[in-house]
Each structure stands twice: as structure tokens, then as C-alpha cells.
MMTF fields as JSON, N, C-alpha, C and O atoms, coordinates in Angstrom:
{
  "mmtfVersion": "1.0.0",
  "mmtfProducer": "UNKNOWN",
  "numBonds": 315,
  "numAtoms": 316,
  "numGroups": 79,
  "numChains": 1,
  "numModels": 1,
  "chainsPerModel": [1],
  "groupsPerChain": [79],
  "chainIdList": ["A"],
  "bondAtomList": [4, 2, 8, 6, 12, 10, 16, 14, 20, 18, 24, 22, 28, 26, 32, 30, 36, 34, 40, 38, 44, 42, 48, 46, 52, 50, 56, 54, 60, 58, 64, 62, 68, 66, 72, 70, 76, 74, 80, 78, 84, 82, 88, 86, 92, 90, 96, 94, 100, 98, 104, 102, 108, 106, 112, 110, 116, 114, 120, 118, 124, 122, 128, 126, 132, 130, 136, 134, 140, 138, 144, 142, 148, 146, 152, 150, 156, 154, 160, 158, 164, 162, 168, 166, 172, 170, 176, 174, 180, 178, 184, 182, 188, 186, 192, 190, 196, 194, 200, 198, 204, 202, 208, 206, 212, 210, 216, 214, 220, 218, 224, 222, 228, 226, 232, 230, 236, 234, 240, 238, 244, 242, 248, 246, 252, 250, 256, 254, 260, 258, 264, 262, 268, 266, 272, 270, 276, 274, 280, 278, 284, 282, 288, 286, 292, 290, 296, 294, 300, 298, 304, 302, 308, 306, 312, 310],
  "bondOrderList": [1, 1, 1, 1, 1, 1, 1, 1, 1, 1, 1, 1, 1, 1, 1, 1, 1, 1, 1, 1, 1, 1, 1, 1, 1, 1, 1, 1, 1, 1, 1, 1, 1, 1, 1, 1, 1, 1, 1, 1, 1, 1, 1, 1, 1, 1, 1, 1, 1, 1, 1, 1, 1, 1, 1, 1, 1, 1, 1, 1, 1, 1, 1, 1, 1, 1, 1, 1, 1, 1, 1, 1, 1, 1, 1, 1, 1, 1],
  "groupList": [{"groupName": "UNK", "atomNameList": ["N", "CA", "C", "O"], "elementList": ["N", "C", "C", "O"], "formalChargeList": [0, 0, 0, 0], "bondAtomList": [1, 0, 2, 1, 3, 2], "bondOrderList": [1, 1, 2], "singleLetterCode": "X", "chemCompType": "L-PEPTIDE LINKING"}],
  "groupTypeList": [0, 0, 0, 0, 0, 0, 0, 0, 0, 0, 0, 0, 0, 0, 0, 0, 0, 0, 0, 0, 0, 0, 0, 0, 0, 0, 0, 0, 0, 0, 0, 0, 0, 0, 0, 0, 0, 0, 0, 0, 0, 0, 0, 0, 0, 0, 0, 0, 0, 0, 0, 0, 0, 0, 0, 0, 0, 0, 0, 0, 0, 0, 0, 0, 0, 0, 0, 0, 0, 0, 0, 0, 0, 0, 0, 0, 0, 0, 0],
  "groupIdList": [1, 2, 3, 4, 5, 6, 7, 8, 9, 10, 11, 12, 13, 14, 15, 16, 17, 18, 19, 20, 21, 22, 23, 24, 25, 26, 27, 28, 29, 30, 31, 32, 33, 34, 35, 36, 37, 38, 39, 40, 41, 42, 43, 44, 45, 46, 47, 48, 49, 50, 51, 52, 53, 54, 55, 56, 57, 58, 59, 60, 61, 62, 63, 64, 65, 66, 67, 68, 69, 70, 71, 72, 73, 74, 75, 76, 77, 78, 79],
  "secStructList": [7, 7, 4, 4, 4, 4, 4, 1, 7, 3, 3, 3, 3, 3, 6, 6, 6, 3, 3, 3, 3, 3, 1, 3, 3, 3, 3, 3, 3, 3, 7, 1, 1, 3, 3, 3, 3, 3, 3, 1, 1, 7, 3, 3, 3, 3, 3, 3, 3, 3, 3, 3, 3, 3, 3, 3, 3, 6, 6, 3, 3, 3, 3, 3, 3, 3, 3, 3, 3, 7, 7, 5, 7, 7, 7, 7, 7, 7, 7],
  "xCoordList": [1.532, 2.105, 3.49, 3.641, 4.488, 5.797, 6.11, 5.81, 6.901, 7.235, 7.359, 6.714, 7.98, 8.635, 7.457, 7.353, 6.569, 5.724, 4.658, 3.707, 5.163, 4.498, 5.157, 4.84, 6.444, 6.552, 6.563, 7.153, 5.727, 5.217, 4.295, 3.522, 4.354, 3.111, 1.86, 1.77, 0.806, -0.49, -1.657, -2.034, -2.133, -3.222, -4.302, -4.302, -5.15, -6.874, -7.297, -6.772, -8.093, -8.695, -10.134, -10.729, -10.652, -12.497, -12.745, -12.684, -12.997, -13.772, -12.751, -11.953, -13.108, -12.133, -11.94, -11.308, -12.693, -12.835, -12.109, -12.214, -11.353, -10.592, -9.301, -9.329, -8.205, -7.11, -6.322, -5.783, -6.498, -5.576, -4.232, -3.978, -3.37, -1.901, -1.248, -0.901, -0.955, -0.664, 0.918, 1.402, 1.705, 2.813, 3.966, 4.956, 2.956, 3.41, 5.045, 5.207, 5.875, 6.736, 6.662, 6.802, 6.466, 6.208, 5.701, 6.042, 4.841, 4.092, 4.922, 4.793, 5.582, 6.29, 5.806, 6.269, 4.579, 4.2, 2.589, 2.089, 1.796, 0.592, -0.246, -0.208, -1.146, -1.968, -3.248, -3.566, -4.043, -5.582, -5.432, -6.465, -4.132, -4.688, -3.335, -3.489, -2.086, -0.891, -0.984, -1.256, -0.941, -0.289, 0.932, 0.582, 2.024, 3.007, 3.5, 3.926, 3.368, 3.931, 5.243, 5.384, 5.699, 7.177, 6.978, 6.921, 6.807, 6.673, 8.284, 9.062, 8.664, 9.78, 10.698, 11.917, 9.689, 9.884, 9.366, 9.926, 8.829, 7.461, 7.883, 8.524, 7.354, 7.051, 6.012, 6.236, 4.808, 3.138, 2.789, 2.867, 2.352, 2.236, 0.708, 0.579, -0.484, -2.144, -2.259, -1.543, -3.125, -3.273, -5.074, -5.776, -5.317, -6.941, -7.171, -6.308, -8.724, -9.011, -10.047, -10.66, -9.939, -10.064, -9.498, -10.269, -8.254, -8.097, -7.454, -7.115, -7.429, -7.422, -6.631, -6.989, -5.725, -5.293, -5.954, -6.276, -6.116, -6.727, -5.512, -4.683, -6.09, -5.563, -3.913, -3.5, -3.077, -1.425, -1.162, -0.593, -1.653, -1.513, -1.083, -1.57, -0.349, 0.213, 0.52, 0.377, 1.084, 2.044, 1.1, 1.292, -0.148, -1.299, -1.786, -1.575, -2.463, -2.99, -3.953, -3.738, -5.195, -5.853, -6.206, -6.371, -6.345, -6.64, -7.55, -7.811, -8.632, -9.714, -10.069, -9.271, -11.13, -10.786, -11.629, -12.084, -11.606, -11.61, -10.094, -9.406, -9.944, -8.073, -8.63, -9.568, -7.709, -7.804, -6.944, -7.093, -5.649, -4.303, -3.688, -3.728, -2.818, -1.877, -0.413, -0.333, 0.793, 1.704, 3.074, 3.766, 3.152, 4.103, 5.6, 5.739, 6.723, 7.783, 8.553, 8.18, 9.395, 10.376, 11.637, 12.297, 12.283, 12.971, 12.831, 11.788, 14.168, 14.615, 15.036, 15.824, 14.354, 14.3, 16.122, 16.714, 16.312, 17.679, 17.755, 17.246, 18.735, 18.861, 20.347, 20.666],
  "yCoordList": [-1.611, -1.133, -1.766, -2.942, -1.069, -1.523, -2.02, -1.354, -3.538, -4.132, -3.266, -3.565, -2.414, -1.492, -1.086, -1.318, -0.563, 0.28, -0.8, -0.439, -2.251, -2.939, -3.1, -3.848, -2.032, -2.169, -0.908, -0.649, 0.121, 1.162, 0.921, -0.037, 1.816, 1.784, 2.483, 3.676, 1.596, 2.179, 1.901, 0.781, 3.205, 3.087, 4.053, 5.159, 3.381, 3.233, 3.774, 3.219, 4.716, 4.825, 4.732, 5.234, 4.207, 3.942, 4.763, 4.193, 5.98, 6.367, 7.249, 8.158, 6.617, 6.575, 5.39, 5.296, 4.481, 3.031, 1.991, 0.877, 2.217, 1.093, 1.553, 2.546, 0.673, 1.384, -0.174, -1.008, -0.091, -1.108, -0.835, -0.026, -1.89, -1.017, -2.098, -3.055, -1.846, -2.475, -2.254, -1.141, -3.375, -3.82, -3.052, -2.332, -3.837, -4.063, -4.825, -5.401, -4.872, -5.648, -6.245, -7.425, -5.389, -6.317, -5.682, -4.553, -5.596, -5.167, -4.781, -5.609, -3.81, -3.701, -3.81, -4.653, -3.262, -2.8, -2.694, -2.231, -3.441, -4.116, -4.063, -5.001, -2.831, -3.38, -2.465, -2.036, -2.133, -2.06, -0.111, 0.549, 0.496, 1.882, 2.217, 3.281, 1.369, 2.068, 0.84, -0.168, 0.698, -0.285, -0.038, 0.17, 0.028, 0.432, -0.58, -1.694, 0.063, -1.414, -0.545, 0.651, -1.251, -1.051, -1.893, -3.123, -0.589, -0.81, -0.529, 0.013, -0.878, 0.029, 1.317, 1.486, 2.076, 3.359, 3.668, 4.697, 3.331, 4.309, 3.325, 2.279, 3.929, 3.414, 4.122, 5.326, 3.726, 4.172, 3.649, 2.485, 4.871, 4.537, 5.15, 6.374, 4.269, 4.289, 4.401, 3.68, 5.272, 5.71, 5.832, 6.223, 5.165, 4.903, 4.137, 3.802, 3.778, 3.05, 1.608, 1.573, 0.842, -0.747, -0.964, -1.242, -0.829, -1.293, -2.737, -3.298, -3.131, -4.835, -5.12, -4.525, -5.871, -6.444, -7.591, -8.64, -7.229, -8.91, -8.722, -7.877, -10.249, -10.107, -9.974, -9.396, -10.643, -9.946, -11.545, -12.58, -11.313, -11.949, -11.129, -10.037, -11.675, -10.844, -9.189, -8.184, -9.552, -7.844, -6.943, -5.828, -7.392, -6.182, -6.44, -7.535, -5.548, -5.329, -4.271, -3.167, -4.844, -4.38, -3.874, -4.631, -2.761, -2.187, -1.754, -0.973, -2.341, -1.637, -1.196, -1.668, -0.303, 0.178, 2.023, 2.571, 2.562, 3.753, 4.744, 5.225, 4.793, 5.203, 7.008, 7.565, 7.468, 9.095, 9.967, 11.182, 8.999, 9.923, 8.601, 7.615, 8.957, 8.391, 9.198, 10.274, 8.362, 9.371, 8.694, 7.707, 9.23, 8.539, 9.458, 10.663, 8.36, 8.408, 7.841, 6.789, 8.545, 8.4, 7.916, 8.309, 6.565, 6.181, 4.954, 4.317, 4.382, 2.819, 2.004, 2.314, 0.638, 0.341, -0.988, -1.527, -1.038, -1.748, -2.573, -3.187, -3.47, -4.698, -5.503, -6.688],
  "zCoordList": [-23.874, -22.636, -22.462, -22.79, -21.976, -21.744, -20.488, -19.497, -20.335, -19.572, -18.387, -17.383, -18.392, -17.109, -16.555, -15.351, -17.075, -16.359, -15.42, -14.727, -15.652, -14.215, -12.963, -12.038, -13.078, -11.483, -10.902, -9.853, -11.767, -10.793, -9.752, -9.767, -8.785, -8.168, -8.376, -8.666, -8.197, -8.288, -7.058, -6.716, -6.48, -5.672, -5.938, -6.478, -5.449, -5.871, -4.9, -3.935, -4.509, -3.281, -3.367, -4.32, -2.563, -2.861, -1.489, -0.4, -1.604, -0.645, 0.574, 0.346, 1.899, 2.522, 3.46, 4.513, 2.747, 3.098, 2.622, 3.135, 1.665, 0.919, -0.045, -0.772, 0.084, -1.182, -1.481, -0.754, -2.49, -2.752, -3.535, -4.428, -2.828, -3.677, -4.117, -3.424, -6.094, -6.694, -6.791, -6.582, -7.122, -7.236, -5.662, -5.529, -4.77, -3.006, -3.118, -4.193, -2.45, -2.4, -0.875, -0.555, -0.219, 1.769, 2.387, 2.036, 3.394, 4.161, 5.666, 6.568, 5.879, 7.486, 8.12, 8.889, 8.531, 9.813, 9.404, 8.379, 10.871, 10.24, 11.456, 12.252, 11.695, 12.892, 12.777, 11.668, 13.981, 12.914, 13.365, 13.47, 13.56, 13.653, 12.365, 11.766, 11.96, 10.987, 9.836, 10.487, 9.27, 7.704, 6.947, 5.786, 7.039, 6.286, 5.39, 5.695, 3.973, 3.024, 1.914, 1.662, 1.649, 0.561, -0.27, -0.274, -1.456, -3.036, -3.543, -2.758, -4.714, -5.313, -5.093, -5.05, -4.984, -5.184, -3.595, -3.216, -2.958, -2.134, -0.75, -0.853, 0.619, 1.523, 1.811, 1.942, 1.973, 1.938, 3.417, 3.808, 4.208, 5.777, 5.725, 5.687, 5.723, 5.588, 7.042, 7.737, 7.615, 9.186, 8.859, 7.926, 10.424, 10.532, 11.66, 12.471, 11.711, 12.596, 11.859, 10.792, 12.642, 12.595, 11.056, 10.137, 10.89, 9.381, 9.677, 10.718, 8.198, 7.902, 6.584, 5.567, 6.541, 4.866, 4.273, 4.83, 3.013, 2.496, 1.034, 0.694, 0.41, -0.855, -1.26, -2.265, -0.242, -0.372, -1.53, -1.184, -2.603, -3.812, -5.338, -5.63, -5.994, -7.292, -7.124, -7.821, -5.63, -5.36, -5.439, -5.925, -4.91, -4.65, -3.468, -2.948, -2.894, -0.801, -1.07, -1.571, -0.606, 0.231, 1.407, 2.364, 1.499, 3.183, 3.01, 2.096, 4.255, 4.36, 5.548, 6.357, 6.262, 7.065, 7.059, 6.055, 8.369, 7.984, 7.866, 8.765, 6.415, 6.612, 6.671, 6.1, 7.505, 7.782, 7.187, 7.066, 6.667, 5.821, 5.705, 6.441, 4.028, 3.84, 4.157, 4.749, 3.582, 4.037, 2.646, 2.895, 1.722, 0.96, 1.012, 0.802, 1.393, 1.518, -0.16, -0.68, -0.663, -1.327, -1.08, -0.118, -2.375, -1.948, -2.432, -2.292, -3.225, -3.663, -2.683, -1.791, -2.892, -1.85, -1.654, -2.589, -0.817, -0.441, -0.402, 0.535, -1.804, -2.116, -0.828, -0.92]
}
């Protein structure tokens, strides 16, 4: 596998209970009905009720939760 392709993003969805999103760069906006986090490429806005983050270790996040829609935005992000 080539160096580059670890700073794509990747998400998992388990259900509609869980997603974890690999190679996260920061989490904006954080409360238990929106989650918005900025990857590279992506700003990923997870919408639900009682959601939660765990795990904001090795640029991966967990949300769990009942999520109802995601919403992915395009776009590099501003150095």
C-alpha cells in the first residue's frame, strides 16, 4: 500500500448506531444532536440523537449514537 493513500478518508458505518472516521484532522462542532469533523478532503456533518465521541486517537473518531444522516462536504482544507 502507498504512503499517500493514509490520508484518505475512511468511514465505517455499523448500523445506524456507530461510524467511525478514519484519518479525522479536528472535530468542529460537537454536541449530542450535530458532530461535525474535518478530514483532508471532507467536512462530514453526522446528524442524530444522543450521539457521543470516543477514541479521538491516531486521527480516528468514533460516534455513536442514533445517527439519522450524514452530510459530506467537499473541499481542502486551509492551511
Amino acid at each position: 500500500m502507498m504512503s499517500w493513500m493514509y490520508l484518505d478518508t475512511y468511514l465505517h458505518l455499523h448500523s445506524n448506531r456507530e461510524l467511525r472516521v478514519e484519518n479525522c484532522r479536528r472535530i468542529l462542532e460537537y454536541n449530542d444532536v450535530l458532530v461535525r469533523l474535518r478530514t483532508r478532503d471532507l467536512t462530514i456533518g453526522i446528524w442524530g440523537t444522543g450521539l457521543r465521541v470516543f477514541d479521538y486517537n491516531d486521527n480516528s473518531v468514533l460516534v455513536s449514537g442514533n445517527i439519522t444522516s450524514l452530510r459530506l462536504e467537499e473541499g481542502r482544507e486551509r492551511k
